[in-house]
N, C-alpha and C positions, 0 to 999 in steps of 0.2 A: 431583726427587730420586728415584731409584732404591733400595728397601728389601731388601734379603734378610731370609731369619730372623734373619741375629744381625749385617749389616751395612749401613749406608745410605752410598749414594754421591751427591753431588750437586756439581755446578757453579756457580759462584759469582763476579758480576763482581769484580773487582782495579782497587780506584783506583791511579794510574800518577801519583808527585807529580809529572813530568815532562811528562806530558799534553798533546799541544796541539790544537787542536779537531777538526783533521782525522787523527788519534791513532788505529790499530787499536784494538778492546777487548783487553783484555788480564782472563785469567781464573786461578781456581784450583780444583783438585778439593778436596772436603770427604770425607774418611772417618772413619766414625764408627762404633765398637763399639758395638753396640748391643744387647745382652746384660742388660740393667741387673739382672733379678734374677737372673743368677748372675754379676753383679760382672765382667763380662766376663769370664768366665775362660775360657783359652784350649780350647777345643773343639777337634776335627777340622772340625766343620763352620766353627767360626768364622774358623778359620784357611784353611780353603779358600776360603771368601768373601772373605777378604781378599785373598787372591792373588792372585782373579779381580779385585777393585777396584782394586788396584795397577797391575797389567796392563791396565787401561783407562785409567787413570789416564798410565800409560807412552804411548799411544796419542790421549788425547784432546788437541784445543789447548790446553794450560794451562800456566800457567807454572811452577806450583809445587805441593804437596801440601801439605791441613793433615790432621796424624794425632788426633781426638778420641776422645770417648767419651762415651756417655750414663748414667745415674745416678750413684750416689755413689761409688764406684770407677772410678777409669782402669782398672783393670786388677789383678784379684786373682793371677792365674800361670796355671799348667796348672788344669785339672778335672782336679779329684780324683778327682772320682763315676766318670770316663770310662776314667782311669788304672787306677782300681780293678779296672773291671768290663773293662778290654778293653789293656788294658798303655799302653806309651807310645812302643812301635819306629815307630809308624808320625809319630803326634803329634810326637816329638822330631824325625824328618825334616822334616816339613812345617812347626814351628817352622822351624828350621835354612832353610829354602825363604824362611820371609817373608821373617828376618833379611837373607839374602842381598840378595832383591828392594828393602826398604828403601836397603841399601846403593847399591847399582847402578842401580836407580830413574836415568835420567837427568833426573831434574828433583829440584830439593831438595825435603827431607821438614821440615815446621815438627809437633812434637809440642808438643800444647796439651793438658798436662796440667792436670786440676783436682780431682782426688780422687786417694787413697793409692793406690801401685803396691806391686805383688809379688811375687817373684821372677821370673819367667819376662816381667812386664808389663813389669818394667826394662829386657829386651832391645830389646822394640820401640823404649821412647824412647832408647836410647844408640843404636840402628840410625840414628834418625832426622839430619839435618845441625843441625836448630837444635831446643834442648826450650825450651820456655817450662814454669815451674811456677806455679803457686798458693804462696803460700809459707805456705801455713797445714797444708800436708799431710806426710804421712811417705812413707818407701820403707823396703823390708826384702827383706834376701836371705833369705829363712827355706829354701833346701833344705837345710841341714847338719843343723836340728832336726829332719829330715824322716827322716834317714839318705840324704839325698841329696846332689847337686851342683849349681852351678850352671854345668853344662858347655857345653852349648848357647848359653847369652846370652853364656857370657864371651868368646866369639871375639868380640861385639860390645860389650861392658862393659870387656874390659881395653885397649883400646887407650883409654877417654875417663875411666877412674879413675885417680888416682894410684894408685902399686903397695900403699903403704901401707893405702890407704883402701880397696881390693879385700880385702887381707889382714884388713882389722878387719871391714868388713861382712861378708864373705862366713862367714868362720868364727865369728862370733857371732848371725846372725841376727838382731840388734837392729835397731829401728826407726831410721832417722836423718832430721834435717830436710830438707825442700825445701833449706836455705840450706847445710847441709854438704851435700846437693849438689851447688849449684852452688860451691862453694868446691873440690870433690875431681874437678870436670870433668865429671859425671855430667849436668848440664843446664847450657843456657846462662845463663839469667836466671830469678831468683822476684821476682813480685811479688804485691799482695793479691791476692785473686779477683775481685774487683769491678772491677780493673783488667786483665786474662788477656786478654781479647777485644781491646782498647785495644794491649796491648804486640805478641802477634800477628800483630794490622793491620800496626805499626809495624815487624816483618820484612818480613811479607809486601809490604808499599810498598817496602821496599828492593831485595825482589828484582822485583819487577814494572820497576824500572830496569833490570834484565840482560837482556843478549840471550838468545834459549831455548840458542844452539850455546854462548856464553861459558861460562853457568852450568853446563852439562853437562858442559864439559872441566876444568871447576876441579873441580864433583864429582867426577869423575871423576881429577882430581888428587890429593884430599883424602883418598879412601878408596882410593888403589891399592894403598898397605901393609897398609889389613887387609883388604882384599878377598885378596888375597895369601894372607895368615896365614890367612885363613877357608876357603878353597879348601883350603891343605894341612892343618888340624885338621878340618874339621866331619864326616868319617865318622867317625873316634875320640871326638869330642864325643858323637855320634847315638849309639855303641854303648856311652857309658857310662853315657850317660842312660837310656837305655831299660834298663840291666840290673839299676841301682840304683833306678828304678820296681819294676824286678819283682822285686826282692829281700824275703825276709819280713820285715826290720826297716820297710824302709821302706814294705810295705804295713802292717804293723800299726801304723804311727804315721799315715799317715794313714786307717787306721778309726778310730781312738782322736780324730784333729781332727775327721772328718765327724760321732762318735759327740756331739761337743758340743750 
């Protein structure tokens, strides 16, 4: 396993139900946020380690990516602290950068979430091709209470939410469950946590059956409309995000959440 500050990468064999003894091995990248006590929140540095995992991940023999996370949150959103003290034109690019990479990724992306997501952490698992949930957890768009948006994730949220369910979470920032969202497309399947690891597997063995070129032209099928859509939004995305971080409403509400 390979560790950065706030990301660990490692390799990991892939049972193959199809197997036969004389059978290549067949493997998967593991990425894992690794951030625990600030809730993975999305850093510059965090996010540039990921990019660089990805892009090996793009490169090494595997067949598939699982996207984790280590302590009690998948994934809190942006840093605040980072935002605060140094804005977020550069951050919202380099968001905007994984998203893409996710997408394009030619190998599919399995997110194994197991703890609450938040705002900006929602993009990464709607980027992803398959989410698995815990289904004991929440999600919450909270940038509107922020004075913000959620401009960046939504080139990767609105193509897998219903339009409906975009318009209720996005503009109330309420919590909603694992199970609305898989019911509103947001993730594929929740099950308890005790079972996460178990369901995963049972992607990941199904994709360990495809060939590395099949998988990659279906992906590559799956997302060619929003990779599309993404290309022609993500610099108006990048330049509203970044001006609504740097706006005084939306800075004084989040000193007022860090002031907690």
């Amino acid at each position: 396993m390979t560790t950065l500050s706030q990301v660990a990468y490692d390799v990991v064999a892939l049972d193959r139900p199809d197997a036969q003894p004389a059978a290549e091995p067949v493997a998967y990248a593991r990425i894992t946020l690794d951030s625990p006590r600030r809730r993975n929140a999305l850093s510059l540095a965090l996010l540039d380690e990921l990019r660089a995992a990805l892009d090996r991940a793009a490169h090494d023999d595997v067949r598939a990516v699982v996207l984790a996370a280590n302590g009690p949150a998948f994934c809190s959103g942006a840093d605040l602290t980072e935002a605060l003290a140094e804005g977020m034109t550069v951050s919202a690019r380099r968001l905007a950068d994984v998203l893409r990479d996710l997408l394009a990724l030619p190998k599919p992306v399995v997110a194994r979430v197991h703890g609450p997501v938040r705002a900006g952490g929602i993009g990464l698992v709607a980027a992803c091709d398959v989410a698995v949930s815990a289904d004991q957890l929440t999600y919450a768009f909270t940038e509107a209470r922020l004075a913000l948006a959620p401009a960046v994730i939504s080139l990767a949220v609105l193509p897998r939410m219903t339009p409906r369910a975009a318009s209720r979470t996005f503009l109330t920032g309420a919590p909603f469950t694992a199970a609305e969202a898989a019911a509103w497309g947001l993730v594929t399947s929740t099950v308890p946590l005790a079972d996460l690891d178990a369901e995963v597997d049972a992607v990941l063995a199904g994709l360990a059956a495809g060939d590395p070129a099949g998988l990659a032209a279906t992906k590559e099928l799956l997302n060619a409309d929003t990779l599309a859509r993404f290309d022609t939004h993500v610099d108006e995305a990048v330049t509203v995000s970044a001006e609504l971080f740097g706006s005084e409403r939306a800075r004084a509400a989040m000193a007022r959440l860090l002031a907690r």
